[in-house]
C-alpha positions in Angstrom: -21.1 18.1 113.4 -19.0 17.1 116.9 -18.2 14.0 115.2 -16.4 15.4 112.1 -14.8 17.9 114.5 -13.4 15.1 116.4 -12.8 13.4 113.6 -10.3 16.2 111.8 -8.8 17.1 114.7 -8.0 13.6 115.6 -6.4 13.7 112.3 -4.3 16.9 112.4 -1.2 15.1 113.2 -1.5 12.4 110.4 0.5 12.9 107.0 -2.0 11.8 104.4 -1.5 7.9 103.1 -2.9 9.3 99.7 -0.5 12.3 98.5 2.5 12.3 96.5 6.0 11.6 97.3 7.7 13.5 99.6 9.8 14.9 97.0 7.0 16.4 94.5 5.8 19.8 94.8 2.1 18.9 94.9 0.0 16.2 96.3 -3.0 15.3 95.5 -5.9 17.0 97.7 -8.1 14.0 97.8 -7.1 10.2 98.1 -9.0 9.9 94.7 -5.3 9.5 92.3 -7.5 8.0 89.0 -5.8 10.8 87.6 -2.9 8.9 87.3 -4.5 6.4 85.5 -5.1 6.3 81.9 -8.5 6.1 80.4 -10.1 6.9 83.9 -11.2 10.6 83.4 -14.5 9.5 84.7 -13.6 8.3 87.8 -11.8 11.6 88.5 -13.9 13.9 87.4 -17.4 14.9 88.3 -19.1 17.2 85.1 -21.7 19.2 85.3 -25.7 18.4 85.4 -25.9 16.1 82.2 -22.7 16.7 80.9 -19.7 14.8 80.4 -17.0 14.3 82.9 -14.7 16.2 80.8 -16.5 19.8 81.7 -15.5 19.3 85.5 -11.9 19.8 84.1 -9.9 23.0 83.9 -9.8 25.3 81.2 -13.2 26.6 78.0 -15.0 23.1 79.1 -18.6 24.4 79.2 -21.0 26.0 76.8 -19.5 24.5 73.8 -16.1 26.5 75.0 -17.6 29.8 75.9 -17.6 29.2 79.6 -14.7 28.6 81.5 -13.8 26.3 84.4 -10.9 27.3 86.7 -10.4 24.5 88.3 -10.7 20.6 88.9 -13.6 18.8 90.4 -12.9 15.6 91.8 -15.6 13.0 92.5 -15.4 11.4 95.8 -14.6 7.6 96.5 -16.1 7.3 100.3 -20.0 8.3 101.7 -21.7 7.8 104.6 -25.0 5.3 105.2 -27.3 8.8 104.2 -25.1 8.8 101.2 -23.1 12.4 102.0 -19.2 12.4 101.1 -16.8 11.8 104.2 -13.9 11.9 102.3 -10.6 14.4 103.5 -9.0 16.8 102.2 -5.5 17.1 102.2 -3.6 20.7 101.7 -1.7 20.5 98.0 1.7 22.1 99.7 3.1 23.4 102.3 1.8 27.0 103.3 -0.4 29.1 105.1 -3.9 29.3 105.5 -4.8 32.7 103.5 -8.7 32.9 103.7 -11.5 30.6 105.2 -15.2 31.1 104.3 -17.7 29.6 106.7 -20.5 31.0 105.6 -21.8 29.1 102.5 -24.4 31.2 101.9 -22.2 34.1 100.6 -20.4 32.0 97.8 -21.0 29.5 95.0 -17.9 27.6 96.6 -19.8 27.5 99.7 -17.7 26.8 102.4 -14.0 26.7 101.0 -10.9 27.7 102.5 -7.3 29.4 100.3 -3.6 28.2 101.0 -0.9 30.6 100.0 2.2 28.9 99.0 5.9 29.8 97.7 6.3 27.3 95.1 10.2 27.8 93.3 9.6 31.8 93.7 6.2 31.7 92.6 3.3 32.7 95.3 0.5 30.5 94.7 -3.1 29.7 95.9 -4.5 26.7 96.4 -8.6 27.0 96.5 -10.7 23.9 98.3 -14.8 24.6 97.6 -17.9 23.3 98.8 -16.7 21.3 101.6 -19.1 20.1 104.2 -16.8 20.9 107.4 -13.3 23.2 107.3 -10.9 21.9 109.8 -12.4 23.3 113.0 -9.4 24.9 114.1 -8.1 26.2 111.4 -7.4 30.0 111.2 -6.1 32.7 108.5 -2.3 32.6 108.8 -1.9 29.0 110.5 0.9 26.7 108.9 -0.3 23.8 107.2 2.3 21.2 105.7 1.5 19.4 102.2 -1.1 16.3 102.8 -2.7 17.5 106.2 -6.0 17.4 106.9 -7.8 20.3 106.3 -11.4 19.2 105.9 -14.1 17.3 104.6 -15.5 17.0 101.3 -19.0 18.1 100.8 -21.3 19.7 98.3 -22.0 23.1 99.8 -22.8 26.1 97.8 -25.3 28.9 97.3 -26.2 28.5 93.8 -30.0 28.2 92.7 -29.3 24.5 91.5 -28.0 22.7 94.4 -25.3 20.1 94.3 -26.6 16.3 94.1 -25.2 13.8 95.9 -24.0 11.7 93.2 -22.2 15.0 92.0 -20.7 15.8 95.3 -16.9 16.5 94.5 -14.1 18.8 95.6 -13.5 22.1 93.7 -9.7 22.6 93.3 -8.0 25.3 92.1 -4.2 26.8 91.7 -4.3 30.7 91.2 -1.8 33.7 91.1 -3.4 36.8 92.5 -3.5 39.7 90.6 -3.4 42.6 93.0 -3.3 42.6 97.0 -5.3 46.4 96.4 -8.3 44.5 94.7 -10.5 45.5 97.5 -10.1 49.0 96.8 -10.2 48.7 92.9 -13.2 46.6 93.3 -14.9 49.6 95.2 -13.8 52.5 92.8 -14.9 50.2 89.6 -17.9 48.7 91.2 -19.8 51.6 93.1 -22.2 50.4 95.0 -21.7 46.7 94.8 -21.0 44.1 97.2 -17.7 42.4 97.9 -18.4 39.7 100.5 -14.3 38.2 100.4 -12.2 41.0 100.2 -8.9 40.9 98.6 -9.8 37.1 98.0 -12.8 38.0 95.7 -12.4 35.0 92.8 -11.5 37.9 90.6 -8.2 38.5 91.6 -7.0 34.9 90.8 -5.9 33.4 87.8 -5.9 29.5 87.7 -3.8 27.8 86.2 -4.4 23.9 85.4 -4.1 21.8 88.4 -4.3 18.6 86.2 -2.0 19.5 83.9 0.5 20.6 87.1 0.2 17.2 88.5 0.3 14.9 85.4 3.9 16.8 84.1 5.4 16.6 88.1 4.4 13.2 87.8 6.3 12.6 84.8 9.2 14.6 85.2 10.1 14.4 88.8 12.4 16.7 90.4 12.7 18.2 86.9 9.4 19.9 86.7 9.9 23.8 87.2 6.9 25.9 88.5 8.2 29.0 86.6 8.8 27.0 83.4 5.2 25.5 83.1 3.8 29.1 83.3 6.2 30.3 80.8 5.5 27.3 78.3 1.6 28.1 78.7 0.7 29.6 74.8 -0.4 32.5 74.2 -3.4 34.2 73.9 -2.1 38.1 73.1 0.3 40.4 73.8 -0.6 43.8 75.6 1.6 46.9 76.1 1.2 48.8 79.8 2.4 52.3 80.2 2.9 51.7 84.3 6.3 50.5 85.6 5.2 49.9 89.2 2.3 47.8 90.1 2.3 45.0 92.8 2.1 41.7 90.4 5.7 42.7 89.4 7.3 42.2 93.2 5.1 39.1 93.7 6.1 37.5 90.1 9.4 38.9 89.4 10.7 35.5 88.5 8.4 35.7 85.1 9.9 39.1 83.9 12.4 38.7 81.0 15.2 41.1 81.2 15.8 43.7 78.5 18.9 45.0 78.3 17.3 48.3 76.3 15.6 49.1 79.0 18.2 48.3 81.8 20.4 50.9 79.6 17.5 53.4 79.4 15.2 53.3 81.7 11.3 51.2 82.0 8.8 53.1 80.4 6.4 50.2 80.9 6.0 46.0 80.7 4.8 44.3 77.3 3.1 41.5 78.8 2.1 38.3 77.4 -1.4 36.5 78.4 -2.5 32.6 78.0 -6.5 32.5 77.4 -7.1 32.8 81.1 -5.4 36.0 81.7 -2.2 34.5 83.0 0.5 36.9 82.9 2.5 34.3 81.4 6.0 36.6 80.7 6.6 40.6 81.4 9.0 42.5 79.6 10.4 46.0 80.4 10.0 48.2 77.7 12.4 51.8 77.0 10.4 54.9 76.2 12.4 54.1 72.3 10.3 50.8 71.9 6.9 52.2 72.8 5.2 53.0 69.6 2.0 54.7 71.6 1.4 57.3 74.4 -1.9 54.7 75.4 -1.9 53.2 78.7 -3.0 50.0 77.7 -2.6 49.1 73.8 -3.0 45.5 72.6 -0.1 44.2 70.3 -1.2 41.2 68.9 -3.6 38.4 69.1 -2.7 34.5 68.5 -6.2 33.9 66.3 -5.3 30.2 66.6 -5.6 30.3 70.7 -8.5 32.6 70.4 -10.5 30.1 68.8 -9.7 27.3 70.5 -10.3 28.9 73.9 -12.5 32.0 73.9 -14.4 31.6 77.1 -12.2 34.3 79.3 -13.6 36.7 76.2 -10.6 38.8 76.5 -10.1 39.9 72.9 -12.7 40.2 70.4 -12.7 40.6 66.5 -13.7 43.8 64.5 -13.9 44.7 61.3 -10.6 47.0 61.7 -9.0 44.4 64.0 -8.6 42.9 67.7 -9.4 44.9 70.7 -9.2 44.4 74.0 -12.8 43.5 75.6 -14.3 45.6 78.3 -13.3 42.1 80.2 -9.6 42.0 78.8 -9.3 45.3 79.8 -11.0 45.6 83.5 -8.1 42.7 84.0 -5.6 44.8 82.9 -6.6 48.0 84.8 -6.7 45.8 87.9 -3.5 44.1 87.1 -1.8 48.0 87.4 -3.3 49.0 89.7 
């Protein structure tokens, strides 16, 4: 374990050889850029225990699309004579380290560590699971720039089924946070219950794809837009929120739409698109005049289409006198207003 140390910190200073141009948002976390490549998937990607490569991508990629994936994992290209991964990881942007978890035992990520970011206006996470060793010096709120050294890959985790060595990989995500009070609304909706991380529970983050991030910066170049590639995302349902002040707002304010109904007479509340993973994709104000129910939370439409090509989130369900909101859909909701 010295000689990793050693290793990383001997690294610090080093920009990484492997990561994008200096003029992209994002570079790659590992050195591993067969993502670039077409047809290699496989050498990318590690899948699950006898599954295909494509279920270590993001999005309904497991249990024939009932299970969802939020994030990437990417197989490793370097090990050591015992067969272990050695190779580093490399922070995605510039930020500031949010959250480190040393303790492996009290996550499936094992030992993983969270970047915040401000990408365009947009506050985003960057998640780096089951590495072997986290930069040894590294502490919450130290400044990181985009391809430094922040650890080493590994296979660590707490799960019953351990991960193999030929499955070692890095676990890579890129969330929004729902709601810096999560702590607290986990407590009040979870009596009793343990919360190990915090605000940085992984149910207060929504991923979006990290694949899908880096394959459109890589094709348009300075053009790609943070903000826009949320906003493109499709759409899952459309919900109606009878609270005008709830912290998602502040941190997101670049995906609210202006109304000028509202402007004129006053928020009432936010109708509030969602893609399949519960990504807040656009927020609208709403006047008292457009809101056709006294509920608190009311859903206003459902895409059937997106429902049934990604129902793993299980955020809407069918019945025979239409869509509802699932206890699921709506414990998201309640914690996104809180």
């Amino acid at each position: 374990m010295k000689l990793i140390a050693c290793r990383l910190l001997a690294v610090f200073f080093l920009q990484s050889l492997f990561a994008a141009s200096a003029a992209d948002l994002f570079h790659l976390p590992t050195a591993n850029q067969a993502i670039y490549e077409r047809g290699a998937g496989e050498r990318y990607f590690v899948g699950t225990a006898g599954k295909p490569w494509t279920s270590g991508t993001f999005g309904c990629v497991r249990s024939d699309g009932w299970q969802i994936h939020e994030g990437l994992d990417i197989r490793c290209l370097q090990r050591d004579k015992r067969g272990e991964p050695t190779d580093l990881i490399h922070a995605t942007a510039d930020g500031t380290v949010a959250y480190i978890n040393r303790k492996p035992s009290l996550s499936n990520y094992g030992n993983y560590l969270i970047i915040r970011h401000n990408i365009q206006g947009i506050e985003l996470y960057s998640v780096y699971a089951h590495l072997s060793e986290i930069r040894p010096d590294l502490r919450s709120g130290a400044t990181v720039k985009a391809g430094e050294n922040i650890g080493i890959m590994g296979r660590t985790a707490n799960t019953r089924q351990s991960i193999t060595k030929d499955r070692a990989h890095l676990h890579f995500e890129l969330n929004l946070l729902v709601n810096d009070r999560f702590a607290t609304w986990y407590k009040k909706a979870n009596p009793g219950q343990r919360n190990d991380h915090g605000d940085w529970n992984g149910q207060n983050m929504l991923g979006l794809d990290p694949g899908l991030i880096l394959l459109q910066q890589r094709s348009q170049g300075t053009n790609f837009n943070l903000v826009q590639f949320i906003r493109s995302q499709r759409e899952l349902c459309r919900v109606l929120v009878r609270d005008t002040e709830f912290p998602f707002l502040r941190r997101y304010a670049p995906l609210i739409r202006a109304n000028p109904r509202a402007q004129i007479e006053g928020t009432a509340g936010y109708e509030i698109a969602l893609n399949f993973n519960g990504v807040p994709i656009e927020l609208i104000p709403r006047a008292e005049s457009e809101c056709k129910s006294k509920s608190r939370i009311q859903l206003l439409s459902v895409s059937q289409a997106e429902r049934k090509a990604n129902p793993g989130k299980r955020l809407v369900t069918e019945q025979r006198n239409g869509w509802k909101l699932t206890t699921t859909g709506e414990n998201l909701l309640e914690l996104l207003i809180y």
